[in-house]
C-alpha positions as CSV (number, residue, x, y, z in Angstrom):
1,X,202.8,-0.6,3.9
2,X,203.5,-2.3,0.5
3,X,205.6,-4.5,2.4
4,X,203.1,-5.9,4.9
5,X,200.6,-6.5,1.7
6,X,202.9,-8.5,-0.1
7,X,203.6,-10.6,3.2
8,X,200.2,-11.2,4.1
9,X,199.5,-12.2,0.1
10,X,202.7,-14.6,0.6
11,X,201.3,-16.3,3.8
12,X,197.9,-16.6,2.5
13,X,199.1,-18.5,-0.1
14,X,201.6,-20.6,1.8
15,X,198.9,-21.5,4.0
16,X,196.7,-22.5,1.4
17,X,199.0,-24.6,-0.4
18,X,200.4,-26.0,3.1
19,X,196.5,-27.5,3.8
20,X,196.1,-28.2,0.5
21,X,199.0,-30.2,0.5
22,X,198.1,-32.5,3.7
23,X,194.3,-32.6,2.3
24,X,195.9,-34.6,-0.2
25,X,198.3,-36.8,1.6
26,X,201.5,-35.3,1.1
27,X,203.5,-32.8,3.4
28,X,202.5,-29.5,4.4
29,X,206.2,-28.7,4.7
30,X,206.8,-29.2,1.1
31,X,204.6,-26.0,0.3
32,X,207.9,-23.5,1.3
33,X,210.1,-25.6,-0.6
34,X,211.1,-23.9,-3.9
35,X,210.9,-26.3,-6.9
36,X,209.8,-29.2,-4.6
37,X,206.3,-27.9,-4.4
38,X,206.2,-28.3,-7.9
39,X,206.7,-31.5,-7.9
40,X,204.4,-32.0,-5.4
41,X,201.6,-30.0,-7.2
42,X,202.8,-32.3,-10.2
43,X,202.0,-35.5,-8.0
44,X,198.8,-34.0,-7.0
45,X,197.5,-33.1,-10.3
46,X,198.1,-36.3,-11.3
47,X,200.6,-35.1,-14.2
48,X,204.1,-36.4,-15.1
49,X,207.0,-34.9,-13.8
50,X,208.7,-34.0,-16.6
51,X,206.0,-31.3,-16.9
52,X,208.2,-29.3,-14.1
53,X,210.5,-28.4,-17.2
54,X,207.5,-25.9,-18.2
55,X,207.5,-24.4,-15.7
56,X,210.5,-22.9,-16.6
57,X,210.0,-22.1,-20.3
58,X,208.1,-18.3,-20.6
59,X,204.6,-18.9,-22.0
60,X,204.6,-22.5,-22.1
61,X,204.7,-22.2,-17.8
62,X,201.6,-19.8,-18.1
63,X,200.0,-22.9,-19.6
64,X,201.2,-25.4,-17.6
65,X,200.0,-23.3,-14.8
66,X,196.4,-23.5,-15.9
67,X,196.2,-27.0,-16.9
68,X,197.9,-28.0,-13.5
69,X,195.4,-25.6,-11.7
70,X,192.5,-27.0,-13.6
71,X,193.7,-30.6,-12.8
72,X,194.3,-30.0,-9.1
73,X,190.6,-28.5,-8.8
74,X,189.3,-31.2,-10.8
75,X,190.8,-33.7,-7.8
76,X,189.6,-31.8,-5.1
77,X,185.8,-32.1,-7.2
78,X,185.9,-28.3,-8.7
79,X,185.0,-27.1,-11.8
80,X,188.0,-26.0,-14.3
81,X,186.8,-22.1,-13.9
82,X,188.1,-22.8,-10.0
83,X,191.3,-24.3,-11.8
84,X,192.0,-21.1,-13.8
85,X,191.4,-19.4,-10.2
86,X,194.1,-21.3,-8.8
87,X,196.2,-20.7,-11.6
88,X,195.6,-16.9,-12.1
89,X,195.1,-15.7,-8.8
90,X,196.4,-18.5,-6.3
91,X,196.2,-15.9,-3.7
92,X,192.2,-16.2,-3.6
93,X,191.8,-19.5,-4.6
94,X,194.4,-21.8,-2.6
95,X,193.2,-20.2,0.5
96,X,189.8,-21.1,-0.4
97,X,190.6,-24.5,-1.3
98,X,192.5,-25.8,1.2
99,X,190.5,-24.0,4.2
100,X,187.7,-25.3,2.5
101,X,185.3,-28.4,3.0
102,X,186.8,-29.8,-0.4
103,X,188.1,-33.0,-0.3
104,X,191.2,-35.0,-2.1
105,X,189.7,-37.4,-4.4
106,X,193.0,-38.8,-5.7
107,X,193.9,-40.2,-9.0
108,X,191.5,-42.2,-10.7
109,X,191.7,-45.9,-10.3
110,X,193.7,-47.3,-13.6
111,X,191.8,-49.1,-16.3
112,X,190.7,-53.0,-16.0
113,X,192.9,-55.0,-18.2
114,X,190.9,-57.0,-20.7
């Protein structure tokens, strides 16, 4: 029984990060790809990839984890509460976002040169 929890946990939040992936542009494919769909989240959030280095330092990937949540929500027009959501329980919140009527609002445009 534990078993088919933890599997339908896993495909709820493969499926959420598969649409929230193509709601953005970029492959749904790339949501079962280990490390990959970090970088991808990276792209989406709109943060440098270096940052996927946190992700494997403990405590510093908890943070990186929130600020990347927060950032991602704040694309799709979310507040940061729904970033921590995605961060802390990704299982609820992906789902939601990505079968959701939120939309990709990309990066902002870069600043006018003066």
């Amino acid at each position: 029984m534990r078993h088919l929890i933890f599997l339908a946990i896993m495909v709820g939040i493969i499926a959420g990060f598969w649409k929230v992936f193509t709601k953005a542009g970029k492959p749904g494919w790339a949501a079962i790809v280990p490390i990959y769909n970090i970088i991808v989240l990276l792209e989406i959030a709109g943060k440098p990839l270096w940052w996927i280095i946190l992700f494997f330092i403990p405590i510093a990937n908890l943070v990186a984890m929130i600020l990347v949540g927060i950032a991602v929500a704040e694309k799709f027009g979310k507040t940061g509460g729904f970033g921590v959501g995605l961060a802390l329980l990704s299982f609820i919140f992906y789902p939601i976002l990505g079968f959701g009527d939120a939309k990709y609002q990309g990066a902002p445009p870069p600043p006018a040169i003066q």
